[in-house]
N, C-alpha and C positions, 0 to 999 in steps of 0.2 A: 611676326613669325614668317609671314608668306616673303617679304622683303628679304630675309636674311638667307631663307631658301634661295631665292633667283638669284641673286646677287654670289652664292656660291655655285650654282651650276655656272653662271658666266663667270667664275674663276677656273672653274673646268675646262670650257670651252675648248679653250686652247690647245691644249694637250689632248685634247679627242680630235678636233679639226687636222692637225699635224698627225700623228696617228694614222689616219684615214687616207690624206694624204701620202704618206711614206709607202703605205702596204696595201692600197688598193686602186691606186690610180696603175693601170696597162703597161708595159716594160715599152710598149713600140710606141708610146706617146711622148716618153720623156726626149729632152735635148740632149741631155746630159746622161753620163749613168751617175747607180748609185754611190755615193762615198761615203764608206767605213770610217771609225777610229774608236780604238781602244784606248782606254786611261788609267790612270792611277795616282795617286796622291797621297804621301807617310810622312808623318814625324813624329820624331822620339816626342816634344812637347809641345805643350801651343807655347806660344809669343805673339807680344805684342805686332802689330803690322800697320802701314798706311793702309793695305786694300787689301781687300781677300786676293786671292795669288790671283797672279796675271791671267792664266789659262780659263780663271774665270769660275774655276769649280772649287766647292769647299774640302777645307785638310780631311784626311784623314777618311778620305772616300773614293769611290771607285767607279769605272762606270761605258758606255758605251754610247757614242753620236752618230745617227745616222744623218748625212746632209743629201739634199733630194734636190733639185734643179728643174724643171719643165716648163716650156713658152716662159708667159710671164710672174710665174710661180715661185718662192723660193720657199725651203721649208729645213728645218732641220730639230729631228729628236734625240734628245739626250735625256739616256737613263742613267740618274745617280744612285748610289747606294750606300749610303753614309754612315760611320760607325762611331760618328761625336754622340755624346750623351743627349745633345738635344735633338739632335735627328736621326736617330738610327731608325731610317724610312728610305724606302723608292723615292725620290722626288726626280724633278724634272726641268729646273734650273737650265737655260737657254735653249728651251724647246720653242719654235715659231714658225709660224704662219706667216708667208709674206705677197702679196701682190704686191707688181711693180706696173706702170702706167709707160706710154711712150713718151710723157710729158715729163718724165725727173721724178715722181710719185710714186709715193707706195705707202700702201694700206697693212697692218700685219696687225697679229692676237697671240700673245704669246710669255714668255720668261724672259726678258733677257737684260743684261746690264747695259749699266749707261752710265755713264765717267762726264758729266756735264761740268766741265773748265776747260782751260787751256793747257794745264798739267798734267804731265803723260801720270803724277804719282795719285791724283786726289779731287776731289773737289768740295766747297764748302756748303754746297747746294744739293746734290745726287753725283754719291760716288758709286765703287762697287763695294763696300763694305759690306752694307748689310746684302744678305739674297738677295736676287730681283723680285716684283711683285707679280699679278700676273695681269695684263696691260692690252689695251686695244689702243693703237698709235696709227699718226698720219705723218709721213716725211715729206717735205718738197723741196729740190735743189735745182738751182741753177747757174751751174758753174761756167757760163757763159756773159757778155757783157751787152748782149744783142735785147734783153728782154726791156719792157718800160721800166719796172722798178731798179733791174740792175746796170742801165742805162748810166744811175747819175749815183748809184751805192755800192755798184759795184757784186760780183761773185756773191751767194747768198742758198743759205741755206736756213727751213724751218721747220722742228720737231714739236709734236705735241701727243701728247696721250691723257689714259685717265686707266687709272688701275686701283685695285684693292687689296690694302693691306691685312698685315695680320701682326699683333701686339699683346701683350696681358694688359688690359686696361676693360673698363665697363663698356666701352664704344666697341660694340663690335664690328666687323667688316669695315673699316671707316674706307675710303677712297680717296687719292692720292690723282690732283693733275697737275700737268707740267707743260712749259711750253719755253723754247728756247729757240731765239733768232739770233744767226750769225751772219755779221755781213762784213766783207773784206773792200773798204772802198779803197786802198791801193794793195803795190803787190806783198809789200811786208807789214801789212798793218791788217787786224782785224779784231772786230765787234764782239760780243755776247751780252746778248739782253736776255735774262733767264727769271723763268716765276715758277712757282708750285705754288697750289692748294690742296690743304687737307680738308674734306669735306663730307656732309652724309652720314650712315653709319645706323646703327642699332636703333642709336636715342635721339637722332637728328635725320632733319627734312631729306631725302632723297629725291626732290621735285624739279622739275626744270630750272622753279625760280632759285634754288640751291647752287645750281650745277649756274647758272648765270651767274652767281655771285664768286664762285669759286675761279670763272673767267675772267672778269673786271668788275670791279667794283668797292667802295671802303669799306668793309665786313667790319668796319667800329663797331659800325651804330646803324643795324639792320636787323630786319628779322634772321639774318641770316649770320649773328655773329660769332657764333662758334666757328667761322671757317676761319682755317689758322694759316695767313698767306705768307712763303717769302719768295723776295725780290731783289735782284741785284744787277748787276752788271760784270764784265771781263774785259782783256786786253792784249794782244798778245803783235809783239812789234819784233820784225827781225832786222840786224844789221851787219856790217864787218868791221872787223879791227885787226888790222895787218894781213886782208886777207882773211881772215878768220871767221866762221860764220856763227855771230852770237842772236839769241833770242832772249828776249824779259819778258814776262807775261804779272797778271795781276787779275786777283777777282774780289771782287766786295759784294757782299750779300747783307742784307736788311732783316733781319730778325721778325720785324714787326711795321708797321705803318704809320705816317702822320702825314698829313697833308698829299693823301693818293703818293707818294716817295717811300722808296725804302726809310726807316731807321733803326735804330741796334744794330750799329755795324761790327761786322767781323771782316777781316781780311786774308789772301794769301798772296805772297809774291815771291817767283822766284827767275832761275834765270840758267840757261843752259851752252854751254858754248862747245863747239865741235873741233877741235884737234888733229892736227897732222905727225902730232907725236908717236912714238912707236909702245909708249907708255900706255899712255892715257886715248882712247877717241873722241869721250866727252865726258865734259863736267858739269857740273851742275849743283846749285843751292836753293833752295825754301826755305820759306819761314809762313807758319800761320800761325793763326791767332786767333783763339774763339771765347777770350774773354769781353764781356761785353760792360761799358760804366755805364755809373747810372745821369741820366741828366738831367738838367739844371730844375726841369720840372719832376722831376722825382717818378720817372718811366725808365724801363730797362732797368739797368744794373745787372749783378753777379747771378750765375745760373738761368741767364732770361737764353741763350742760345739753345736750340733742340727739344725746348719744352714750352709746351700750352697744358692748359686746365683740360679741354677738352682727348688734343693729341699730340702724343710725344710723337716728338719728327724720328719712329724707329719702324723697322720692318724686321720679324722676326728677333725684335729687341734688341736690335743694334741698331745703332742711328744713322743714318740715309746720308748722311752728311760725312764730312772727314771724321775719323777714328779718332780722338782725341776727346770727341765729345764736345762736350758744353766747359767754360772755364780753363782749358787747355791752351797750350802754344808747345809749337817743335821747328826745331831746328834740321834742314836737312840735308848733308853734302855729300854729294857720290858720283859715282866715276864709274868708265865703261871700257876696259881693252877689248880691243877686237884682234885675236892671236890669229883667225885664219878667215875666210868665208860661211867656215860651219862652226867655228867655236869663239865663245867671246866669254868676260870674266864682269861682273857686276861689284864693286863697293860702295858700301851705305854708312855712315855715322851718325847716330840723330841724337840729338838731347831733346829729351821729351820732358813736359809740364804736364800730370792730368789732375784735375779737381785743383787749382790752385786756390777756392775760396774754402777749400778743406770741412765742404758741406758733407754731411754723413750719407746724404737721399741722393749722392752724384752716383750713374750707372754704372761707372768703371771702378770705381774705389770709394772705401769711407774715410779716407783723408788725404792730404795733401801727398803727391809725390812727386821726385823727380829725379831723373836719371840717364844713363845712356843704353843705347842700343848699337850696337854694331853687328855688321855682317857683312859676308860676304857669297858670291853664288855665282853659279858657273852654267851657260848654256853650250851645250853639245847637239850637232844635229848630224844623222848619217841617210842619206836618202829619206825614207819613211821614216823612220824611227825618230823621236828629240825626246833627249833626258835635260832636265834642270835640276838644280842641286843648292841647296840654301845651307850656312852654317851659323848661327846668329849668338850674339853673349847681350844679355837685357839683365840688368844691374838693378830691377827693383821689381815689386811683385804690385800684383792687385788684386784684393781679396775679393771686390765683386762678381769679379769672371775668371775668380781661381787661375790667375797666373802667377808663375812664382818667376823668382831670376833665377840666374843660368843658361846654361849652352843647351842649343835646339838642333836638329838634320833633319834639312827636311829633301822630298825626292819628290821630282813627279815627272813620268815617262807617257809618254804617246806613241801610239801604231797605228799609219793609216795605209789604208788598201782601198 
């Protein structure tokens, strides 16, 4: 009981630190002043989506961000007000605390999302789907070539954190770390070496030796084997053709372990190219894939992605990872006109797989489906003001999270002063 207490006030933390910050630190100390912005977000229905919307904030909510700047301080609160059925509450989704170092470092406490691939759309590791969690994180970058390690690997940057989620499952409070290196050893080539563990919680160790295991280690065959590790890698290479400036990217993630390696792979690759067309500015295609076989020794197989016995890979019950889930693949091709400097037009076509092993216990549906999605959406920006604008047709339903098919509008407008 005492555990489940602490471990909720440091999910607190955050949003009181920040807080404190915003409204009580002296107006003559700051560098900067303060910055406003007002929001909003509506739609006639829900739809399926790669990511919770860009802006970062959930449909069908509304809400206010104060950003705060001083010495080497950064901070920023946002109050949401949410009228979905499952959150009709205050929350506080990309509220932080940040110290920054003169060394490229910075320390922060706080909400906020995290898009871990090389795709501006998704990733198969930690996207923005589900909420953020609430997180105490260490960044180091050095985007210079002068230091020893980035000497001979080149520009490099290193994220890690450790936060606590929230799920319907017996485990309460479990805890979520991560840790992702990127390093660029030429100028169009670059790395990702990416791990999460899920560890701790209600009914499991919260002891250092835990929190080591959750670091490195083969959590097979430990005292410490509930911890539910994945691991993979990424790739992202630019080039030209006719002048043209294309990029391919790729990420594979491990499900599970054998021999200290990823295995139960999943994949995404896609690929974007930039345009001088009056049409088109850029295009772009995906494909992922989160069905996983079974192998030769009879490990893995169908449903083995975003679930352990202990912890399903969800936060707020969607799952951390690309939206599709476990047993899923989509297709994705879209395109970007850019009509002036303040307005540009987005299209999307996706044919989507969800539950293809047509398991009844899969999150998103109890059986198989597949179908399309299209849309389209329009950014508009006038000084302060940016309205965005979505209009989507999704040709199948899903009785787990009550979406049906049909035409969706969706809006969301910002004010900053």
């Amino acid at each position: 009981m005492q555990t489940s207490i602490t471990i909720k006030k440091y999910a607190q933390l955050s949003v009181v630190l920040v807080t404190v910050i915003v409204f009580f630190i002296p107006i003559s100390t700051l560098a900067q002043p303060i910055k406003f912005k007002i929001w909003a977000n509506t739609q006639t229905r829900e739809t399926f989506s790669d990511n919770v919307e860009s802006n970062g904030f959930l449909d069908d909510s509304f809400g206010v961000q104060i950003s705060n700047n001083f010495q080497n301080f950064k901070s920023n609160l946002a109050l949401t007000i949410s009228q979905s059925d499952k959150n009709k509450s205050l929350l506080f989704d990309q509220s932080f605390l940040e110290f920054k170092t003169k060394k490229n470092s910075a320390y922060g406490i706080g909400k906020i999302n995290r898009n871990w691939s090389f795709s501006k759309n998704t990733s198969l590791i930690l996207s923005k789907n589900a909420r953020p969690s609430d997180s105490i994180y260490f960044i180091k970058k050095d985007p210079s070539s002068n230091g020893r390690l980035s000497s001979w690997i080149g520009p490099w940057s290193f994220e890690a954190f450790n936060s606590i989620l929230s799920f319907s499952n017996e485990v309460n409070n479990p805890m979520l770390l991560g840790m992702r290196f990127v390093l660029k050893p030429y100028n169009n080539l670059e790395f990702e070496l990416i791990k999460t563990s899920q560890w701790g919680g209600s009914q499991h160790s919260n002891s250092l030796s835990a929190f080591a295991s959750a670091i490195i280690g083969n959590t097979n065959v430990s005292n410490n084997a509930n911890v539910n590790q994945m691991a993979g890698f990424g790739v992202s290479f630019k080039d030209t053709i006719n002048d043209l400036p294309i990029r391919t990217y790729a990420q594979v993630i491990g499900e599970d372990e054998s021999g200290s390696l990823p295995s139960c792979l999943m994949g995404l690759i896609g690929s974007e190219l930039s345009l001088k067309s009056k049409l088109f500015t850029e295009i772009g295609v995906e494909y992922i894939d989160t069905r996983i076989d079974t192998t030769e020794h009879g490990y893995c197989g169908p449903q083995t992605a975003y679930s352990n016995i202990d912890y399903p890979y969800v936060n707020y019950d969607k799952t951390m990872g690309t939206s599709i889930d476990s047993e899923g693949k989509l297709y994705n091709v879209w395109a970007t006109t850019e009509i002036s400097k303040n307005t540009s037009i987005y299209y999307a076509i996706k044919n989507i797989t969800i539950n293809d092993f047509n398991s009844s216990n899969h999150r998103l549906s109890s059986t198989k489906k597949n179908g399309w999605l299209t849309s389209i959406g329009t950014s508009w920006k006038l000084n302060d003001l940016n309205i965005n604008t979505n209009i989507t047709y999704q040709d199948f339903h899903l009785d787990k999270i009550k979406q049906k098919n049909g035409f969706s509008f969706k809006l969301y407008a910002d004010y900053s002063f």
